[in-house]
C-alpha positions, 0 to 999 in steps of 0.5 A, a space after each residue: 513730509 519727507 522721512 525714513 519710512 522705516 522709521 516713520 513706521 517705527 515711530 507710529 506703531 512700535 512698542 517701546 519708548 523714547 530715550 532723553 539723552 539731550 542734556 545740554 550745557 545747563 544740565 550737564 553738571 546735574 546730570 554728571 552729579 547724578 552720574 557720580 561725578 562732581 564739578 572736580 572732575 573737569 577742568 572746563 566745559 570742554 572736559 565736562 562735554 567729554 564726560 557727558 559724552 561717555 556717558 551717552 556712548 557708554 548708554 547706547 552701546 550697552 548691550 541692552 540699548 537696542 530697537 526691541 524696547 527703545 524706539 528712539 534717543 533725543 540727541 545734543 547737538 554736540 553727541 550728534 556730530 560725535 562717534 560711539 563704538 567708532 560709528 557717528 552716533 545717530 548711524 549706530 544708533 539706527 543699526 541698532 533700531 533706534 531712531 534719532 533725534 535731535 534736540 534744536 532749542 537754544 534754552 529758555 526766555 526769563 519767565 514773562 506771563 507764566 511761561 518761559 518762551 524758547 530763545 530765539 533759534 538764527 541757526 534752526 536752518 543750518 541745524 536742520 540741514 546738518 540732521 538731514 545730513 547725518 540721517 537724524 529722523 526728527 527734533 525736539 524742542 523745550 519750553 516750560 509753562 508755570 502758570 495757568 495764564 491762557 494768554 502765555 500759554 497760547 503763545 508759547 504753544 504757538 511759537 512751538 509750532 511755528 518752529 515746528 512748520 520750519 523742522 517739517 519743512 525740512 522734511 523732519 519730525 519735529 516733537 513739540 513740548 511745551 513742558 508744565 513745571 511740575 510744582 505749579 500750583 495751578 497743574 491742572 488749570 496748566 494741563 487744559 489751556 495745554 490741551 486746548 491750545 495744541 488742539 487748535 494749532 494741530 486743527 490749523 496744520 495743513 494736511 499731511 503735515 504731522 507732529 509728535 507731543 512731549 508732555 507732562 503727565 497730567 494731574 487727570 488720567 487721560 486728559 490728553 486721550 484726544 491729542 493722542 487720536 488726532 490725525 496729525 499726531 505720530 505719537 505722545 510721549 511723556 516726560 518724567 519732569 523730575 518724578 523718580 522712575 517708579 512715580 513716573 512709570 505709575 502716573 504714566 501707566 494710567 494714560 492711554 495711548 502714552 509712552 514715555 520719553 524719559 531722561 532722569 527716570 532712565 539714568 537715575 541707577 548709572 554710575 560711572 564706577 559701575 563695571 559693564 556688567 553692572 552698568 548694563 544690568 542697571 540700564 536693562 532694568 531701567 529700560 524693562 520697567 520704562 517699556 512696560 510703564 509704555 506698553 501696558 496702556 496701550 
């Protein structure tokens, strides 16, 4: 595995917690709405993908977005390839201290067996090589688990990584997240077939090939304690899946070894009315309360 070692060193070790700021085509107007712009605020998806942008650039060039409590950002395809503060994205973000990242899924297969499966990826090459190119450290890709169904939950977990030998084969970090829907009525029973199935596709890796996890809080407190020592996990990071930043900052406090990669918890206060005196205010808190949620259980 071929990375920046500065930051595979950042990644390993550092105090802090990953930045979601992935949103892509199907989430944007959610994420606008929250943002308190609603859907007559632009004309088309061009505009729309203009607004999104701002807010991001507006995000990691807030004086409070740095390397001292963010480690890394998950990036859209399209914030990568743009600029912010007049620098290309994932350059400025890394004179900051934060690494990038870069989200590759093309969206979700219709449920089948429980689980939704990641669409087809026929650019992941070109992908790969564009993230290379731009100094992108590492990926991220989503698929969603709804049922506790050993069978599809085994085979959504190995399509993740099978995905994930591709990404590190391009000398990337790949994240790995086969997301539990947080209102399954059978989280807990999800959680163990999750466990059971990354640990045996990381005991089948070959040697010096690593992964980092993205996973739902369990429904029992360290339940994924031994992902977290696994010799071939640079780190696990939790997703807010929805939880308000409070809930998700409590329920990730109680799992060891845990740091958060939050999306909505993070950006839930911004408002695009805000002044940047009050718009970096909200973000600093955000950020304060996530990093202490991430440090604290260390």
């Amino acid at each position: 595995m071929s990375t920046d070692p500065k930051m595979m060193a950042q990644m390993v070790g550092g105090a802090g917690f990953i930045a979601a700021l992935d949103q892509s085509g199907g989430s944007t107007p959610k994420a606008l709405r929250a943002y308190g712009l609603e859907e007559d605020a632009w004309n088309s998806e061009d505009e729309m993908f203009t607004l999104i942008h701002d807010m991001r650039s507006r995000i990691v060039t807030a004086p409070s977005f740095d390397g001292q409590k963010v480690l890394g950002a998950i990036l859209f395809e399209k914030t990568m390839n743009g600029e912010a503060g007049g620098k290309p994205v994932p350059h400025l973000l890394w004179e900051r201290g934060v690494v990038p990242f870069l989200k590759v899924d093309k969206g979700l297969e219709d449920e089948t067996n429980g689980v939704q499966m990641m669409k087809p990826m026929p650019t992941l090459v070109e992908m790969c090589e564009d993230a290379v190119s731009k100094g992108i450290f590492g990926t991220k890709m989503r698929s969603v688990i709804h049922e506790a169904n050993e069978d599809g939950i085994a085979a959504n977990v190995d399509q993740q990584f099978m995905f994930a030998r591709q990404i590190i084969g391009h000398g990337l970090v790949p994240i790995v997240e086969p997301e539990v829907n947080l209102k399954s009525e059978s989280r807990a029973e999800c959680d163990a077939l999750v466990l059971k199935h990354i640990h045996r596709n990381l005991d089948a890796l070959p040697d010096g090939e690593r992964v980092m996890l993205k996973l739902s809080l369990p429904v029992e407190d360290d339940l994924y304690a031994p992902l977290v020592a696994h010799p071939r996990v640079i780190r696990v990071v939790a997703l807010s899946g929805g939880y308000e930043r409070e809930e998700a900052n409590a329920k990730l406090a109680r799992n060891r070894g845990m740091i958060a990669s939050f999306s909505r918890a993070l950006l839930q206060d911004l408002r695009a009315d805000m002044d940047d005196e009050e718009f970096d205010a909200a973000l600093g808190a955000a950020i304060d309360d996530i990093y202490a949620a991430s440090v604290c259980n260390g």
